[in-house]
KOLTOR-163076 format. One line per field, with one value per residue (C-alpha): residue number from 1; residue in three letters; x, y, z. Coordinates in steps of 0.02 Angstrom, whole numbers, always signed. Each point is the difference from the previous one (the first is absolute). Layout:
% KOLTOR-163076
i: c(NUM, ...)
aa: c(ALA, ...)
X: c(X, ...)
Y: c(Y, ...)
Z: c(Z, ...)
//
This chain:
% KOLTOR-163076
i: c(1, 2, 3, 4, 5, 6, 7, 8, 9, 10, 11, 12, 13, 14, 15, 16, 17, 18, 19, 20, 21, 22, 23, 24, 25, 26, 27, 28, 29, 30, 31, 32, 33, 34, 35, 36, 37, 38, 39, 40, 41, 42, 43, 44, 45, 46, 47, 48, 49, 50, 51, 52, 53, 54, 55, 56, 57, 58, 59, 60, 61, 62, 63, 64, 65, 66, 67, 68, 69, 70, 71, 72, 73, 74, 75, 76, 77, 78, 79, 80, 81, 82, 83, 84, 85, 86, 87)
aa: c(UNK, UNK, UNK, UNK, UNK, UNK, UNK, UNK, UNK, UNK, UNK, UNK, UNK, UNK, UNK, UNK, UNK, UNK, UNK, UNK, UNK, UNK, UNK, UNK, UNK, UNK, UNK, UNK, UNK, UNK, UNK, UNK, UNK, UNK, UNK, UNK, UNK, UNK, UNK, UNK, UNK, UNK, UNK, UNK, UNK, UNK, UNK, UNK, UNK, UNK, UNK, UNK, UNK, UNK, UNK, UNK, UNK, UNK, UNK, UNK, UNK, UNK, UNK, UNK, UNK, UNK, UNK, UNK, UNK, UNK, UNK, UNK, UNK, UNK, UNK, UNK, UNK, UNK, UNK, UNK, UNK, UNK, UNK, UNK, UNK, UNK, UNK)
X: c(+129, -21, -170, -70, -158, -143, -176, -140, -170, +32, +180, -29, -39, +130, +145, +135, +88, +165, -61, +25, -163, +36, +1, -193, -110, -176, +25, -9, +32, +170, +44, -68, +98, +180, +88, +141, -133, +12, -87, -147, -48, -191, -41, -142, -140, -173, -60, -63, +129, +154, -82, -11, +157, +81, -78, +64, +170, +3, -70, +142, +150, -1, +58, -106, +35, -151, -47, -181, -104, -163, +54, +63, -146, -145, +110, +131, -37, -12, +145, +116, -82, +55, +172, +36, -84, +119, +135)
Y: c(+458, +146, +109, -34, +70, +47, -7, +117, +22, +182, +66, +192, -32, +80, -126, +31, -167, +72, -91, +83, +33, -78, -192, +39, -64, -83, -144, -174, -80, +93, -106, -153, +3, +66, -197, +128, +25, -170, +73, +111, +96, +21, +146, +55, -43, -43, -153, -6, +79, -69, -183, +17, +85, -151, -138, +84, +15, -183, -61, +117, -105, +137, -8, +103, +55, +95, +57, +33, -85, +34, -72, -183, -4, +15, -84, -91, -189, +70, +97, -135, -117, +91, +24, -186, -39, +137, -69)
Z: c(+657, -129, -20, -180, +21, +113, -47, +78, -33, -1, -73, +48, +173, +100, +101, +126, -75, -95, -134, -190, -54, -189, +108, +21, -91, -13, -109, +89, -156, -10, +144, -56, -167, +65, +35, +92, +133, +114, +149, +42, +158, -6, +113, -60, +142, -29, -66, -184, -99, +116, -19, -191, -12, +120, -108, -161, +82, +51, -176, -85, +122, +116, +177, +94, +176, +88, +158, -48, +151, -56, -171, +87, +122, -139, -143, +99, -56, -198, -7, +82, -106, -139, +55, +16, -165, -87, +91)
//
């Protein structure tokens, strides 16, 4: 696996991850128009933004991989829905 980017809602909020700061950035769509990025790691939390962010992922041929319970228990049946629709 190699680190392409990492989007935040925030980029000057301070991290312990040894992560150079230029990978930060606040642009989804970044994501969603790189074809070198195959997989994304939503780790966000909450539930609007990671569910619209998730669907968008999905639509763009994303594979997402979250651990965002609160996400799957309110949005569970959409988002998998979406997943096998986008293949």
């Amino acid at each position: 696996l190699q680190l392409r980017r990492v989007v935040v809602r925030d980029v000057n909020k301070p991290r312990a991850a040894p992560i150079p700061r230029e990978m930060f950035s606040t642009d989804l769509e970044s994501i969603l128009r790189d074809p070198g990025i195959q997989v994304a790691v939503e780790l966000v939390g909450g539930t609007e933004w990671s569910r619209q962010a998730v669907l968008r992922l999905l639509e763009a041929g994303k594979d997402v991989v979250t651990a965002n319970k609160a996400l799957l228990a309110t949005h569970g049946v959409e988002v998998f829905t979406a997943a096998r629709r986008h293949g």
